[in-house]
C-alpha positions as CSV (number, residue, x, y, z in Angstrom):
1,X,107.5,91.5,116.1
2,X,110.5,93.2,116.3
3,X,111.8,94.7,119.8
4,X,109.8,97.8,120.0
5,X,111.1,100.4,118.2
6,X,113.3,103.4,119.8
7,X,110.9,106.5,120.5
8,X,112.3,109.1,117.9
9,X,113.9,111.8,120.0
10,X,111.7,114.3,118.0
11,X,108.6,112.7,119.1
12,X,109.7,112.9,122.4
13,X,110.5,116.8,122.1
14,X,106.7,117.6,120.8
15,X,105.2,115.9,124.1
16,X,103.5,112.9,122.3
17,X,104.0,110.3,125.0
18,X,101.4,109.9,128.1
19,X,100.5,113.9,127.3
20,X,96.9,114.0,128.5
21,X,94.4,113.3,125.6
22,X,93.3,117.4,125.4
23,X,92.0,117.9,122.3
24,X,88.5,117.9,120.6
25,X,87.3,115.1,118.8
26,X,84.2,115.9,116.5
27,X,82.0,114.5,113.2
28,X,83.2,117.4,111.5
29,X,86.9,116.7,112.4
30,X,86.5,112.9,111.1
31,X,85.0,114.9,107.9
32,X,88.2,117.2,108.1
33,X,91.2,114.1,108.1
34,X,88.6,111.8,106.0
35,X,88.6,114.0,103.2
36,X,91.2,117.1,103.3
37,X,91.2,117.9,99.4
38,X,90.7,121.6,97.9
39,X,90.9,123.0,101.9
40,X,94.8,122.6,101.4
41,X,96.3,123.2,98.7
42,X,99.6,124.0,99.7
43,X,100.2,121.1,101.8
44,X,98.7,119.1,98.6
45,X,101.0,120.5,96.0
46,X,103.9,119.8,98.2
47,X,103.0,116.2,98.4
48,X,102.2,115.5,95.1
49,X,106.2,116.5,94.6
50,X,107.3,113.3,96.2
51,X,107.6,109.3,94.6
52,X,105.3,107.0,96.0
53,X,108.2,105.1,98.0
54,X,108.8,108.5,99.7
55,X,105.2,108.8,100.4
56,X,104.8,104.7,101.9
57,X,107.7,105.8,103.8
58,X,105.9,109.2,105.0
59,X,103.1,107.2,106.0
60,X,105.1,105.2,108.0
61,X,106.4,107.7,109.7
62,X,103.3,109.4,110.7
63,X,101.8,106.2,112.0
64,X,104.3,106.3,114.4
65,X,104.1,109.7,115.1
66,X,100.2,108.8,116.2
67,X,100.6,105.8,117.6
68,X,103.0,107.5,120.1
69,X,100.8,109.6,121.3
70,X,98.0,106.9,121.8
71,X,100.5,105.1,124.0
72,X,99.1,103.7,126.9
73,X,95.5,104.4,126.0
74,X,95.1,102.5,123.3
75,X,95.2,98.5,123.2
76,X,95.3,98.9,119.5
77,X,99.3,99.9,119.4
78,X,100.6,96.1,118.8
79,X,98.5,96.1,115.9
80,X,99.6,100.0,114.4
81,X,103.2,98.8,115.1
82,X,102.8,95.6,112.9
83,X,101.5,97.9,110.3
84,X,104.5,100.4,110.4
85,X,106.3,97.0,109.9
86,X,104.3,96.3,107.5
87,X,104.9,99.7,105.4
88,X,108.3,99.3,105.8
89,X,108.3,95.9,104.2
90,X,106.4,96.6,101.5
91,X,108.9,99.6,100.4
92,X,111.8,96.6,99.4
93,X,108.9,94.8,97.7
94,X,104.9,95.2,97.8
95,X,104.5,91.4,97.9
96,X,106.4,91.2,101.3
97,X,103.1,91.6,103.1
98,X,99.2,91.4,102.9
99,X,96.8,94.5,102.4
100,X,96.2,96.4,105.2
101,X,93.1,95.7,105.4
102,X,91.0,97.5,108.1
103,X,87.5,97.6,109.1
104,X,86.4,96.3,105.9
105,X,82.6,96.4,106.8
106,X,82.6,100.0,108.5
107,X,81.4,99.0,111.6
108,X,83.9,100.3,113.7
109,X,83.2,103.0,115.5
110,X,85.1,106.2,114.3
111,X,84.3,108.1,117.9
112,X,85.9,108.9,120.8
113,X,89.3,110.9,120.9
114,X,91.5,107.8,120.9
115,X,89.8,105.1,119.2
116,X,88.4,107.7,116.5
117,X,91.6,109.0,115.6
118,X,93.1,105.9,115.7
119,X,90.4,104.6,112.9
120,X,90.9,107.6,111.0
121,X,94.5,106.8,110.6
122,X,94.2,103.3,109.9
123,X,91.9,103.8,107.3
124,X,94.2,106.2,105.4
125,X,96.7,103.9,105.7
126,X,94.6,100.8,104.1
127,X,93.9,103.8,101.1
128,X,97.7,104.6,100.7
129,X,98.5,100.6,100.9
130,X,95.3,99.7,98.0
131,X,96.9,102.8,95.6
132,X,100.9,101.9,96.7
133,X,99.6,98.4,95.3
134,X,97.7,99.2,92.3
135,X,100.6,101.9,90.9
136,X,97.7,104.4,91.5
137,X,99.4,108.0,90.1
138,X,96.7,109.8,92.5
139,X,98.6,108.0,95.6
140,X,99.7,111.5,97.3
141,X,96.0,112.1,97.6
142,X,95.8,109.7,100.5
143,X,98.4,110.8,103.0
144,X,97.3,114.6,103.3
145,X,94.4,113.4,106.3
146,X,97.2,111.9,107.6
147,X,99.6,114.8,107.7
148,X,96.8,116.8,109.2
149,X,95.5,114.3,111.6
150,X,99.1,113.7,113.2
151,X,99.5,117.4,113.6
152,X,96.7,117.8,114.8
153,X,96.9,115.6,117.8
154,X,100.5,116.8,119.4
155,X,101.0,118.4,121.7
156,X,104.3,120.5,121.0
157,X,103.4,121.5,117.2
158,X,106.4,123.0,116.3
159,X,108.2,120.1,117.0
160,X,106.4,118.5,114.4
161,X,105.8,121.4,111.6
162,X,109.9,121.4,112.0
163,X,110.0,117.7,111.7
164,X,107.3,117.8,108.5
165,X,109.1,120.5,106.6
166,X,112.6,119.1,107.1
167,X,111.6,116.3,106.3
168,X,109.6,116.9,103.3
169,X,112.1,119.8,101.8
170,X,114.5,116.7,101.9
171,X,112.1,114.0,100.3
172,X,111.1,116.8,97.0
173,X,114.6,116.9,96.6
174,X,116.1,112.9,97.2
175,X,112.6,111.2,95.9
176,X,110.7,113.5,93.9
177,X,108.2,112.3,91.6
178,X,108.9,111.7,88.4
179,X,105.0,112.7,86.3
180,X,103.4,115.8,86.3
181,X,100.1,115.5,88.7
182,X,98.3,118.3,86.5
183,X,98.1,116.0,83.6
184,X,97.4,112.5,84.8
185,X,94.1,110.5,83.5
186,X,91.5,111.3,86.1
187,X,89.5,108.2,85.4
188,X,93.2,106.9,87.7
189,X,93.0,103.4,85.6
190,X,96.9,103.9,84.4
191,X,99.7,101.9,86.5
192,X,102.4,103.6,87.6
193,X,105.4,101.1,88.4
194,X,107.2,102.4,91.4
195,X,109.3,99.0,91.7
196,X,112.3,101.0,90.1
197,X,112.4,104.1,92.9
198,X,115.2,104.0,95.3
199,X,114.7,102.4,99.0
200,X,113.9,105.1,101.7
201,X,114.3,103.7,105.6
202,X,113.3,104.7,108.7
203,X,116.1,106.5,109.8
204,X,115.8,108.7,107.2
205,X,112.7,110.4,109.2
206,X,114.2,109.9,112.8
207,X,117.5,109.5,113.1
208,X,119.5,113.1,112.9
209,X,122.7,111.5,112.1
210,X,121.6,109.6,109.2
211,X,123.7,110.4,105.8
212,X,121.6,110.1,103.0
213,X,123.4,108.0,100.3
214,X,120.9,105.7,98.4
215,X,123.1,102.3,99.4
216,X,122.9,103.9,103.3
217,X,118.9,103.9,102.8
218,X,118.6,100.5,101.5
219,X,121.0,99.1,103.8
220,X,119.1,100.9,106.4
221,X,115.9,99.0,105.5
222,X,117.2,95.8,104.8
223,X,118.5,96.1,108.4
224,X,115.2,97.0,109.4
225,X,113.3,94.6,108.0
226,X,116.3,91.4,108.8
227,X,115.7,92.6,112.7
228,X,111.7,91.6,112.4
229,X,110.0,88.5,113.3
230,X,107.7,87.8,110.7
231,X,106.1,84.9,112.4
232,X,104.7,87.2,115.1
233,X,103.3,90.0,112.3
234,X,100.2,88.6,110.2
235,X,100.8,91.1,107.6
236,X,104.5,90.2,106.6
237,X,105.4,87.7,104.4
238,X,109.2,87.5,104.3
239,X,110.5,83.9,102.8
240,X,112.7,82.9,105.4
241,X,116.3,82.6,105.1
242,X,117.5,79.2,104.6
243,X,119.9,78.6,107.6
């Protein structure tokens, strides 16, 4: 694993780290981040506006978003953080790493206001890793609950809502998608090759000082992903370099 990544000074700013754990955690809520469509349709029609390399590296971004604010209450965080890893990776090339698999049998608990928002995360991100895999067109679908669930748990919100629409406004416009959502097949069996979209990094999402050019984002992940150790990571599987 790689040395643990700088807290985002953004995520610092909305309160995420050791804030008290203050907010309720309900079967409707799970209901609410498990299955967000036709309750937001705003928020959907602006994702559905970005490529599905943007949206991996959305995911990503979130993940660390929540598995900030779990910090120190959680023993799950070495696992989340191989999965951001993981995310990353799989932007350069899908066969870098494993699925992200999680709780394949369901018999994880979803309760409790860390654990239950931590498996409600984890699961999106195995649904946005199966249709990131299979070029599934409906793959904006997935990370809505995510958007939602991240907000949901921060402290300072309008840290994040200015994080999220910065952020987003930029990604439309840098990495939009390239089909029209309104007229895809429904029965989702087309494959949509995302292999030829331009890299998106990290630092895109957290570093202010970032300029965007598309060599300075794949540079920025190749760095990212040269500074891991893949032997401490199950889910990466990056040849190593011949020395």
């Amino acid at each position: 694993m790689m040395k643990s990544l700088n807290t985002p000074e953004i995520i610092l700013k909305s309160k995420s780290i050791g804030h008290p754990i203050d907010f309720n955690w309900t079967r409707k809520k799970i209901q609410q981040f498990l299955d967000p469509l036709e309750e937001n349709k705003e928020l959907e029609n602006i994702l559905i506006e970005i490529n599905h390399k943007a949206t991996v590296g959305l995911a990503a971004a979130l993940l660390e978003w929540i598995n900030c604010r779990f910090s120190g209450y959680s023993k799950a965080s070495t696992d989340i953080q191989q999965r951001i890893e993981a995310l990353w990776c799989s932007i350069a090339n899908p066969e870098n790493t494993t699925p992200l698999i999680f709780d394949p049998n369901l018999d994880i608990p979803a309760s409790g206001s860390v654990n239950g928002p931590i498996w409600v995360a984890l699961m999106n991100i195995r649904m946005i890793d199966i249709r990131y895999r299979k070029g599934s067109y409906f793959i904006q679908n997935e990370i809505l609950g995510l958007v939602l669930l991240a907000r949901y748990i921060t402290p300072k919100k309008k840290f994040f809502d200015k994080w999220f629409n910065d952020t987003v406004i930029e990604l439309k416009r840098l990495y939009p998608c390239t089909y029209n959502y309104n007229s895809l097949d429904e029965t989702d069996e087309a494959i949509y090759d995302s292999s030829n979209e331009p890299a998106i990094c990290r630092d895109f999402f957290f570093d202010p000082a970032f300029e965007f050019t598309h060599e300075n984002s794949e540079n920025g992940l190749m760095d990212f992903i040269a500074n891991l150790d893949s032997k401490s990571n199950p889910f990466l599987q990056l040849s190593q370099k011949a020395s």
